[in-house]
C-alpha positions in Angstrom: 87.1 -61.3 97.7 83.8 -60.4 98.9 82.8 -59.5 102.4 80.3 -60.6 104.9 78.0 -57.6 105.9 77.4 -58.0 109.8 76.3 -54.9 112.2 76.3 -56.1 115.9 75.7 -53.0 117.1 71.6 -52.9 115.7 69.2 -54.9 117.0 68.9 -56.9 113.9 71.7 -58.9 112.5 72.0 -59.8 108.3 75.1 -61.9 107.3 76.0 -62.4 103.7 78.2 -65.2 103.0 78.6 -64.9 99.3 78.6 -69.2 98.4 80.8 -68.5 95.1 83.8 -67.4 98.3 83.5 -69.8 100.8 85.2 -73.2 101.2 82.7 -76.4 102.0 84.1 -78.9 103.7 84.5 -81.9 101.1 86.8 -83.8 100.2 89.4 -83.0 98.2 90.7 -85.1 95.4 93.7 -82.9 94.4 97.1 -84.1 95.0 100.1 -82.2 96.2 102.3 -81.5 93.4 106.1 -81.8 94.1 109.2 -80.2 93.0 110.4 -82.3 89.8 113.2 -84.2 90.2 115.0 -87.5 88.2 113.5 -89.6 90.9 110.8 -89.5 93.5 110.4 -90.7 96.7 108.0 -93.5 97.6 104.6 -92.5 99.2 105.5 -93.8 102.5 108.9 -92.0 102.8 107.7 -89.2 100.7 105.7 -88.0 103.6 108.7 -88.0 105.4 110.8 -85.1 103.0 107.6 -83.3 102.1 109.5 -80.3 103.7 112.1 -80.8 101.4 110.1 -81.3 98.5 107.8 -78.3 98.3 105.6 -77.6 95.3 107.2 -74.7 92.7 103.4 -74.1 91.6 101.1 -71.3 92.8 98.3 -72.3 95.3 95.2 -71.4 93.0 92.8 -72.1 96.1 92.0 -69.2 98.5 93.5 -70.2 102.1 90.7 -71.7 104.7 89.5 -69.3 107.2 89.2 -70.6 110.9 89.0 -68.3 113.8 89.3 -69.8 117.6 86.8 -68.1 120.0 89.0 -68.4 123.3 86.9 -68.9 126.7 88.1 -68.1 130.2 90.0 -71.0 131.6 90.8 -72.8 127.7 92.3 -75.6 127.1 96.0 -74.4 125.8 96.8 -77.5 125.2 93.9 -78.1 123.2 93.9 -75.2 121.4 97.8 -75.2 120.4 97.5 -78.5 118.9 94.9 -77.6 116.6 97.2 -74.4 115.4 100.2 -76.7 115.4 98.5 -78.8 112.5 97.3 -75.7 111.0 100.6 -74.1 111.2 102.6 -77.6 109.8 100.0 -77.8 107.1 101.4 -74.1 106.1 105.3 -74.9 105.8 104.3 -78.1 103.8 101.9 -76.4 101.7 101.9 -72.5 101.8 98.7 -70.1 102.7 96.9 -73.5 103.2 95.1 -72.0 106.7 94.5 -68.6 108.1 93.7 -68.3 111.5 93.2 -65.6 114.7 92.6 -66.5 117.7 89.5 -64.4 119.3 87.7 -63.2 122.6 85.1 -62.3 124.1 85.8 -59.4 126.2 89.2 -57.2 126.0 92.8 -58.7 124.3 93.7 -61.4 126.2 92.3 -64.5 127.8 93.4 -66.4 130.6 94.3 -70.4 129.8 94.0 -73.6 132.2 97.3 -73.2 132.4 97.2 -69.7 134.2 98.8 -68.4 131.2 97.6 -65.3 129.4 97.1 -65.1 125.5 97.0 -62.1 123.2 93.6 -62.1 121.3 91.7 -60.5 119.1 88.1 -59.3 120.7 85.2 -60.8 118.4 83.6 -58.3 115.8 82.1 -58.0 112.7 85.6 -57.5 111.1 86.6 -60.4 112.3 83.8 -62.7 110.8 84.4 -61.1 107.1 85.8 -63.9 104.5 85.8 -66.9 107.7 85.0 -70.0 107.1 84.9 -72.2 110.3 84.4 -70.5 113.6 85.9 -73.0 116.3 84.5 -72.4 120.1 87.4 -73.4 122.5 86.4 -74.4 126.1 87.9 -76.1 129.0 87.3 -78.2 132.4 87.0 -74.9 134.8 85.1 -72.9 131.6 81.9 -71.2 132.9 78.7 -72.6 131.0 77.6 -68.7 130.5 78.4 -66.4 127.8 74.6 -66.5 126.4 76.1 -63.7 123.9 77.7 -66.8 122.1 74.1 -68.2 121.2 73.0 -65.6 118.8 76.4 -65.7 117.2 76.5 -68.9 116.5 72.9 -68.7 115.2 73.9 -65.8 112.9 76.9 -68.1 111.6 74.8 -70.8 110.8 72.2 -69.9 109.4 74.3 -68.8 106.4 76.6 -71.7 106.2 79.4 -71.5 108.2 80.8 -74.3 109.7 81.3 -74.4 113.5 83.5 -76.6 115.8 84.5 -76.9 119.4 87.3 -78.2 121.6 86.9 -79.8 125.1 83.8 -78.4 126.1 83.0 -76.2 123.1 80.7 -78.6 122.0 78.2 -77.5 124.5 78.0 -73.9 123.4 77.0 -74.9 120.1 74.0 -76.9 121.3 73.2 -74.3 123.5 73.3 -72.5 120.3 70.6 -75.0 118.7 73.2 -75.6 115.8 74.4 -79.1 116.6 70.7 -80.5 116.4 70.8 -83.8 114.4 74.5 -83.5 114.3 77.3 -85.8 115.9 79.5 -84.5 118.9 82.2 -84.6 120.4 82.8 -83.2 123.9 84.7 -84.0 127.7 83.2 -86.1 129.6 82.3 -83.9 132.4 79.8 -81.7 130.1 78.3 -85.3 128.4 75.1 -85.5 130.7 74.4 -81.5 130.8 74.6 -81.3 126.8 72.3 -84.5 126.3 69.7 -82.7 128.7 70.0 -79.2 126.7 70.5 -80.4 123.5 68.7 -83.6 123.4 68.5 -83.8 119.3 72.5 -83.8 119.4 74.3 -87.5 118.8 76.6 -87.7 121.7 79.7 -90.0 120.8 82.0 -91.1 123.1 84.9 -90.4 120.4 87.6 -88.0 120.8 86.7 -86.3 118.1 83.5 -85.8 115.8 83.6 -84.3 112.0 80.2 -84.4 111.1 79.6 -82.5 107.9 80.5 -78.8 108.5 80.6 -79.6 111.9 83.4 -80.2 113.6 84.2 -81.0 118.0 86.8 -82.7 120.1 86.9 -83.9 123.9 90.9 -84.0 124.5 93.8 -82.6 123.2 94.5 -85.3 121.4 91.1 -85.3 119.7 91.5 -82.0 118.5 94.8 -83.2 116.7 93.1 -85.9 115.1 90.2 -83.5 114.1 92.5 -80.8 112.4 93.9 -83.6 110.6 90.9 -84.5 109.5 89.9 -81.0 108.2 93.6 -80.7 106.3 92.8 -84.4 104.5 89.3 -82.9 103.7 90.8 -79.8 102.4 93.9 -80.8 101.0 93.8 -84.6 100.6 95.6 -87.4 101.8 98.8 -86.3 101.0 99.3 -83.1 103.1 97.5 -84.7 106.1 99.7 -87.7 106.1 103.0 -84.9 105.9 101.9 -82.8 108.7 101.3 -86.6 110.9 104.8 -87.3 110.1 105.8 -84.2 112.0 103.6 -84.2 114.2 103.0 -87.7 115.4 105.7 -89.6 113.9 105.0 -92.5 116.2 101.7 -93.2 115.6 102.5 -93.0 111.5 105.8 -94.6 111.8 104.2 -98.5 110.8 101.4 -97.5 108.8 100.2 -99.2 105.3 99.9 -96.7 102.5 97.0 -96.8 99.7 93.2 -97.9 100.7 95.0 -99.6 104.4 96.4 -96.3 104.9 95.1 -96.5 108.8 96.0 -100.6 109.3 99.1 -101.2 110.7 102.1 -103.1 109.1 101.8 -106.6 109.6 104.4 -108.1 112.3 106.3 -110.0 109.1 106.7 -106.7 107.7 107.3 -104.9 110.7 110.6 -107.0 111.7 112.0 -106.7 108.3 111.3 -102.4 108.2 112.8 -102.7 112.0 115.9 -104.4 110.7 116.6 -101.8 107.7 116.3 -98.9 110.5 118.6 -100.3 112.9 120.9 -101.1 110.0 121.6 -98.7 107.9 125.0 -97.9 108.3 126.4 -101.4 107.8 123.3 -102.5 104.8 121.7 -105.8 104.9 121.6 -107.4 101.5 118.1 -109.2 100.8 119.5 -112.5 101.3 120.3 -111.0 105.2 117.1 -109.6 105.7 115.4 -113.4 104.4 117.5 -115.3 106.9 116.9 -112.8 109.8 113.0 -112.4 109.4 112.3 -116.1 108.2 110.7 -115.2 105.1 111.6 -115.7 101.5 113.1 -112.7 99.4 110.0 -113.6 97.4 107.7 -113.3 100.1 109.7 -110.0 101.1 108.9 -108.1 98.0 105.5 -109.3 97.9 104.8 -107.7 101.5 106.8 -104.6 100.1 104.6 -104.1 97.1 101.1 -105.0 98.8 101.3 -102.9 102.3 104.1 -99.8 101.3 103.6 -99.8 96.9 107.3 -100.1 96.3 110.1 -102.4 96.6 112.5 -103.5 99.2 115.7 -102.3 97.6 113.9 -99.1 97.2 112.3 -99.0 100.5 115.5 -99.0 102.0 117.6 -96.4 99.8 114.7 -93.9 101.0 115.7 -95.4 104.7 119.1 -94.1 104.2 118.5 -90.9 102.2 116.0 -89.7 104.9 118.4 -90.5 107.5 121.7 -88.2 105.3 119.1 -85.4 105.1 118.7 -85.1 108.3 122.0 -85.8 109.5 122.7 -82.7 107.4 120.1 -80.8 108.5 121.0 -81.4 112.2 124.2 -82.5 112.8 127.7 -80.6 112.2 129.0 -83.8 110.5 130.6 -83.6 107.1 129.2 -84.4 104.2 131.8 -87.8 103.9 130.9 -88.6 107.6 127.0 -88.2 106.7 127.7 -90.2 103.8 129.6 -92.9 105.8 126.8 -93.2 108.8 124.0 -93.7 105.8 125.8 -96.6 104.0 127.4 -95.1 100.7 130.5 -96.3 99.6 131.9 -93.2 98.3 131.1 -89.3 98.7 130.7 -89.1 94.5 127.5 -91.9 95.1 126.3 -90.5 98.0 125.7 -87.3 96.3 124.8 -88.4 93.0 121.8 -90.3 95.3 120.9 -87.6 97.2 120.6 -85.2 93.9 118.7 -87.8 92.4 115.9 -87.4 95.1 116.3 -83.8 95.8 117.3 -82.3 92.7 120.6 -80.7 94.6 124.0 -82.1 96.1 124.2 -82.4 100.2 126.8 -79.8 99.8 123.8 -77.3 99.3 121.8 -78.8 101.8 120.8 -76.2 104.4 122.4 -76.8 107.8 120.5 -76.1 110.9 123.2 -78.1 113.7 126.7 -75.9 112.5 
């Protein structure tokens, strides 16, 4: 792949960024590919076992490029939840993100945690091939560093994007590269960037993805706006895999399709409740009519509309889930796996579970032994 030609060291600075090499941030309409099997999980459970159901197929797209400029006094927590999604959206989907954190001066920058981190200092090396350079502040981060501004400039002007956490946002208006651009940034630094950088939107959001670029105010901002760049990137799928893991909570009682973001109504809510706290003992549909006060028609019609699959099948993905990672974590036996998920029999249990995974429990790996 071809290189970007920068020289710090002269007084004059020329970037290439060959256009045929870099990524752009648009959205992505491929879909992730999945092991073949006899039977395949529903979208809102697949997300669930997308560890377990990696694609075979080579990645044909290079891996995105992002580089973290560190700043004295950082927000770690910040920054480690931006590499967590980075680092999820690699074990779902391999080489998806390459990344290095950077500094400033010398190998290793001090956090708002008093913690030190291991960095790489920022040099024309480490600018070749990137494609988003993200500029990580904090609350006690000193507004100085004025060598930032002509690196950011240099960046820009040839098409890379830019982002910033907490504070970071401030840098690149400083910079003059957030003019006519949508922000992001703490509340603390909200009245000194509208007075330097007056052409910049100022949101109140937690986070901003504004073409290629790219800010949060908060830690959890800067979740929300890596998740955003992987569902750019990668598409719905992957981003929606690496929430699971991530924030299981806040995806637990989501719609899938177009109301991917709207919540599960109550209705269906109580009836997906019921099948998790009862998956040992099974309800039969009849059970789940006469506890939730709705019609096994009106069941499968709230089924299909807000999750795209049936009841029955909802809740066989319920209890598969559940043997996986029983298996995965626990030191039960297979039969005592099998038992606490509802099958009748070890021979059905297994001939389920190969159905969805394409291998027995027996060859499951196990992580709690």
């Amino acid at each position: 792949m071809p290189e970007h030609d920068l020289d710090y060291a002269s007084t004059t600075c020329e970037i290439v960024f060959p256009a045929a090499t870099r990524h752009t941030l648009q959205a992505s309409p491929v879909a992730e590919s999945r092991v073949p099997t006899p039977r395949q999980f529903s979208k809102k459970t697949s997300t669930s076992n997308m560890l377990r159901l990696k694609s075979t197929s080579a990645n044909a797209q290079a891996p995105y490029r992002v580089d973290f400029v560190l700043l004295e006094h950082f927000s770690m927590a910040s920054f480690t939840v931006a590499m967590d999604v980075l680092v999820t959206a690699n074990l779902l989907r391999a080489d998806s993100f390459r990344f290095t954190p950077l500094s400033l001066d010398g190998d290793r920058v001090l956090s708002d945690l008093g913690l030190e981190l291991v960095a790489t200092e920022v040099s024309a090396e480490a600018l070749k091939e990137l494609d988003l350079l993200v500029i990580c502040g904090g609350l006690r981060t000193p507004l100085k560093y004025p060598e930032l501004d002509r690196l950011l400039d240099d960046c820009a002007s040839h098409g890379m994007a830019l982002g910033g956490l907490w504070n970071g946002a401030w840098f690149l208006g400083r910079a003059g590269v957030l003019d006519d651009y949508g922000c992001s940034i703490h509340p603390e630094q909200r009245a000194s960037l509208s007075e330097r950088s007056p052409q910049t939107r100022i949101t109140p959001a937690s986070f901003t993805l504004d073409r290629d670029r790219l800010s949060a105010a908060s830690p959890n901002g800067a979740m929300e706006l890596m998740l955003g760049l992987v569902r750019r990137l990668y598409g719905d799928g992957l981003a929606e895999g690496v929430e699971e893991i991530l924030s299981f909570s806040g995806a637990r009682y989501r719609q899938v399709g177009p109301g991917a973001k709207k919540s599960m109504s109550l209705h269906l809510r109580t009836i997906v409740e019921l099948m998790e706290n009862n998956l040992e003992e099974t309800l039969s549909l009849d059970q789940l009519a006469a506890y939730s006060g709705r019609s096994r028609r009106q069941i499968d019609r709230l089924f299909q509309a807000q999750l795209g699959t049936s009841p029955r099948r909802y809740y066989m993905e319920l209890r598969i889930t559940k043997s996986r990672r029983l298996l995965q974590y626990s030191d039960l036996s297979v039969m005592e796996v099998a038992v606490a998920c509802g099958f009748v029999s070890v021979s059905h249990f297994s001939k389920c579970y190969a159905a969805y995974f394409g291998y027995p429990p027996s060859r499951e790996q196990r992580l709690g032994e």
